[in-house]
N, C-alpha and C positions, 0 to 999 in steps of 0.2 A: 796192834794185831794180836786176836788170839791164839792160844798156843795150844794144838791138838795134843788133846789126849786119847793114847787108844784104846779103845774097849777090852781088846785082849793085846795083851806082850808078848811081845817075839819070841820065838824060843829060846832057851838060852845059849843053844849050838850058835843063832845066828848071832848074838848080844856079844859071843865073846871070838868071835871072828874079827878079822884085822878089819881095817875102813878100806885097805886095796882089794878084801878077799869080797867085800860086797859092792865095788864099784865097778862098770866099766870099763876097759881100760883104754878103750878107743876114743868115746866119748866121754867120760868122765860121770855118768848117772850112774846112781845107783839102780842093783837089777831090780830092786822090789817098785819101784819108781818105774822105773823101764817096764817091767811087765803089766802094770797098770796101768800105762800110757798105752801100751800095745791094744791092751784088752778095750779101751777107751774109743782107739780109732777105728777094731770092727766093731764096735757101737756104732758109729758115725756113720760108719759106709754101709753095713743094714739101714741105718733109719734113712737115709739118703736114698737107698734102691727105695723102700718102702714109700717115701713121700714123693718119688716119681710116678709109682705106683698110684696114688690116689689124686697126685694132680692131671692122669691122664683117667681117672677115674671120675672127674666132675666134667667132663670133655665130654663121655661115654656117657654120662645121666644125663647129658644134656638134650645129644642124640636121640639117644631112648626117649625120653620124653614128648621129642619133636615129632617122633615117629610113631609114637602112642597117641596121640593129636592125632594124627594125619590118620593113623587107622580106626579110631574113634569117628571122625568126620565121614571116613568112607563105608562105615559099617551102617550109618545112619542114612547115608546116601543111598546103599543096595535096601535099606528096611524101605523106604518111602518109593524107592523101584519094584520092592516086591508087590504093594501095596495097592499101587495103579497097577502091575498087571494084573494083580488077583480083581481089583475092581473089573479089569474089562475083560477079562476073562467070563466072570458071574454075570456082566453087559451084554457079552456074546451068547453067552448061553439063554440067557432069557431071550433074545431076540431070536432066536436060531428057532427055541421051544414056542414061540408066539408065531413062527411062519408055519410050523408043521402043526399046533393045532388051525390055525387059520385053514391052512390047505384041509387039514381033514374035514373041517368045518362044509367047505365050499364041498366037499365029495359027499358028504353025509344030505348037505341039505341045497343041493344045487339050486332049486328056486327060490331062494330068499335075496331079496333084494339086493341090489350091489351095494349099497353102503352097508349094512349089516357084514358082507363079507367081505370088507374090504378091513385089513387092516389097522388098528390106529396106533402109529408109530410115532406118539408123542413124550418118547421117556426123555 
């Protein structure tokens, strides 16, 4: 077992203190030990909240994704709905513009034979 050595030395106030004036008396650790244990275990219960935190976070990306999907799907769905209305929208209208010139037609030139004024509704 290696044996630590410290980068910096204690002060001397604390070097020349008794071994009861730096221990415990209840539990017997020293305080310099004891404060670093302290300081240790809110490490622990931070990183502890923190990785509750992102294992309910891969939960939530999972979600979002599924729902990023599902509104990707549905946005494509309304595109290809806009798409046939607008078709038969532009369907209607030309059929609509082909009966009013037809009708003018027939006003304009009432003796022209019935198949000429008759419609041809083959779109």
């Amino acid at each position: 077992m290696d044996h630590h050595i410290p980068v910096h030395a204690l002060p001397e106030e604390i070097q020349k203190m008794l071994p009861e004036e730096k221990v415990c008396k209840y539990c017997g650790v020293s305080y310099l030990i004891l404060h670093e244990f302290k300081a240790m275990e809110e490490k622990v219960k931070a990183m502890e909240k923190e990785m509750k935190f992102y294992q309910g976070s891969v939960d939530r990306e999972k979600r979002l994704q599924e729902k990023l999907h599902s509104l990707s799907q549905e946005l494509e769905q309304y595109k290809i709905d806009s798409k046939s209305k607008t078709e038969s929208k532009i369907y209607f209208k030309l059929m609509l513009r082909l009966e009013v010139e037809h009708c003018q037609l027939k006003e304009r030139m009432p003796d022209l034979p019935h198949s000429v004024t008759e419609p041809y509704i083959g779109l």
